[in-house]
N, C-alpha and C positions, 0 to 999 in steps of 0.2 A: 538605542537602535529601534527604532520603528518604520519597517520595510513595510509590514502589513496594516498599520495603522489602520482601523476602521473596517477592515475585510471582514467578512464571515466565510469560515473554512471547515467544511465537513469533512470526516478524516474515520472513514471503515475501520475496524478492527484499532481506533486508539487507545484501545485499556494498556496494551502492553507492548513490547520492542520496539520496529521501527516505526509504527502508530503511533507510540504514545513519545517517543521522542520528537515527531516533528508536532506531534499537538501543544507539548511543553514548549517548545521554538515558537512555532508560529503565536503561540498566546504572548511570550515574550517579547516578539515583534507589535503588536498590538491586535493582532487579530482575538476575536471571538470564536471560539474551537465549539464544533457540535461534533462527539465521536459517540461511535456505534461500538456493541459488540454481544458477546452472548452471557457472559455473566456478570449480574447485577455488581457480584460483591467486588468484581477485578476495575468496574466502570467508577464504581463509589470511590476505591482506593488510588483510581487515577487524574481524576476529577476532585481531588484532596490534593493531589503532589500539582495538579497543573496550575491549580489559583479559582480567583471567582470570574474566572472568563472562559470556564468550562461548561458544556451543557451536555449532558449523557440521553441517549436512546438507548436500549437494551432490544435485542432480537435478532434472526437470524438473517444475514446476509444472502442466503439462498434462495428466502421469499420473498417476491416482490411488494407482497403487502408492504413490510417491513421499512421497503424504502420508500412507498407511499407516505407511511405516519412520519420518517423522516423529514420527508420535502414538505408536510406539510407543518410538522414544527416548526422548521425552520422559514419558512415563509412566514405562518402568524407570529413567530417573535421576533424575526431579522427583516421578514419582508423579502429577502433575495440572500442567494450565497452568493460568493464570488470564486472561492476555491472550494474545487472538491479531489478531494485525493480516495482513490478506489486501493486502500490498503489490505484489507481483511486475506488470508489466506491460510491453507492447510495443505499439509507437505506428508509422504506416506511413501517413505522408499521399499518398495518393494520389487523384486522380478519380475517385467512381463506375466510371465505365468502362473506366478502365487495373485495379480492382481485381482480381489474379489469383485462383485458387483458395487458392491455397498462402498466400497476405497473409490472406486472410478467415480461411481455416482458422486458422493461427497467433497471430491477433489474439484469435477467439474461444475457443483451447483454451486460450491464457496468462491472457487476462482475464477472461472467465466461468468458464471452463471448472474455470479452475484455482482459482478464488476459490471454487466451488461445492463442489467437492470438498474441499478443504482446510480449507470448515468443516466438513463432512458426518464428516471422520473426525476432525477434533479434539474437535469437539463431546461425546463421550463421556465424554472426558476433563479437559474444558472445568468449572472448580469453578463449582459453583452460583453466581451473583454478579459471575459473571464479564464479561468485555467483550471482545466484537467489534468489530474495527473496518474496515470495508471501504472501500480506496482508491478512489475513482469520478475522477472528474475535472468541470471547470467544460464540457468539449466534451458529456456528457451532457443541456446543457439549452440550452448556447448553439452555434447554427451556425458552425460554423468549416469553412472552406476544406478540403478534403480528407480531411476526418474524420469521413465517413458509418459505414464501420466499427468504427473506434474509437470515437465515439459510441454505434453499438447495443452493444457491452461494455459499457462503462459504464453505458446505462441498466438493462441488466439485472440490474447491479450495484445498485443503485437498490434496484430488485424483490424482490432479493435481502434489502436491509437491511431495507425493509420488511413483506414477508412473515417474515422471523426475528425480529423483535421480537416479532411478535404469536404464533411458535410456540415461541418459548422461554421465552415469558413467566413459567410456572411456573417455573421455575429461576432467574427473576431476571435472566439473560443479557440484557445491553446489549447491543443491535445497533444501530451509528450507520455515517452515511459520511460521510469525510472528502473534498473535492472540494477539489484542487491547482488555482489558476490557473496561466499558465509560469509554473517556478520553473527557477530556474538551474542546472540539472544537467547529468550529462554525457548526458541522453537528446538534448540540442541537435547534440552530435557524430552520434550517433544515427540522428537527423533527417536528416544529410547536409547540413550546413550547413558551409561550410569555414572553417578558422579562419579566414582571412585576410576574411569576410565575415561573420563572428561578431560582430564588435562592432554593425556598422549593424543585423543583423537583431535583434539585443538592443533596439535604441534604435526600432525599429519596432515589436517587442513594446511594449516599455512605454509608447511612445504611444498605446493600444489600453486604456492599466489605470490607472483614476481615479490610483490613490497615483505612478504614473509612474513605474516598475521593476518589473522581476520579482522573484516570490517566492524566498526561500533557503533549502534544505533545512532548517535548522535552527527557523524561522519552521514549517513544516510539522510538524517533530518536534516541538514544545512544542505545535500542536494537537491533536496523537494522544495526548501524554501529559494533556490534559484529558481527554479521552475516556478512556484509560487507565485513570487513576485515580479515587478517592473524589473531586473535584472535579467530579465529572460523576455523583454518584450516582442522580439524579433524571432521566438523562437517556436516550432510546432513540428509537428510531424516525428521529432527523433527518439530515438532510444539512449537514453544516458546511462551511461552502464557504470556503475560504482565497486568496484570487483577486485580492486590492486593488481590489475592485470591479467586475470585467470583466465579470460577469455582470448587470448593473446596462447595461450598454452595448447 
């Protein structure tokens, strides 16, 4: 199978979960993966498991330098991207009211901030025909416990995909978002969940989601690679919401 044959696919945050599973996918398809993220050792380690059709950036999503030195990698060794998926994100459930500066700040410099930017300067480079893909989540439309902040990232994200459909139009540029219900990654450590209570809060999530489990990264990567690809030619503007139903609830 080679859907992506020949594409170049920059992919935020693909050292680890739903990142680094559609980077494994999409390399598989035949694409050339350039993924970002913040530590060298997690990019080294994923950039090993993907193959030799990996290329690693290391830096922060929140500055736009950052996706400067990207776009312009990616131009002096590919010349043009064709896919860019804005994955990178950070999750902080907390109350309204315990929300500190420093959780807001960091919620919206990683997840707007960094999604906004990242396409601002890829876009240049971005081949006519190309596709965006921007990661939102199911918390954007559905209230969940603690996730005021993280919610308004995501919906801006939204904003985002829809206002760039309609400004990219001329060039063709797909802009969709992809929306994760939980999926089984390691953001659950993340969360502060201990292992030793990992299992029940698994079996309390998927109480919660019609199909009765969580999502698995690789469930996620085969939706971005519709989006990705020609299989999705006809497609822009929408929200794909990948959730086994939770938003239905």
């Amino acid at each position: 199978m080679t859907s992506l044959n020949g594409k170049i696919a920059v992919i935020t945050g693909g050292n680890s979960g739903i990142g680094l599973a559609a980077a494994t996918l999409f390399a598989s398809e035949g694409a050339d993966v350039v993924i970002t993220g913040r530590r060298q050792d997690a990019l080294d380690a994923a950039a090993q498991a993907i193959g030799p059709k990996a290329t690693v950036v290391q830096g922060d999503v929140a500055d736009p330098a950052h996706h400067e030195r990207v776009a312009a990698l990616v131009a002096d060794r590919f010349g043009r991207a064709d896919i860019y998926m804005a994955n990178a994100g950070v999750n902080t459930i907390t109350a309204s009211h315990a929300v500190s500066e420093e959780e807001y700040d960091a919620q919206f410099g990683i997840n707007a901030r960094g999604t906004f930017f990242g396409v601002q300067k890829i876009v240049p480079i971005l081949r006519d025909g190309g596709s965006i893909i921007l990661v939102g989540s199911l918390a954007s439309e559905k209230v969940l416990d603690g996730h005021a902040v993280y919610a308004g990232t995501k919906a801006a994200i939204g904003a985002f995909a829809r206002s760039w459909a309609l400004e990219f139009k001329t060039r063709r540029i797909r802009v969709n978002m992809l929306s994760p219900g939980p999926t089984e990654t390691a953001i659950l450590e993340k969360l502060g969940v201990p292992a030793t209570e990992r299992g029940s809060f698994i079996d309390m999530m998927a109480g919660a989601i019609p199909l009765g489990r969580l999502g698995q990264p690789e469930e996620l990567a085969r939706a971005a690679l519709f989006l990705a690809s020609d299989a999705s030619s006809f497609v822009t503007g929408i929200n794909l919401r990948v959730d086994g139903g939770m938003a239905l609830l």
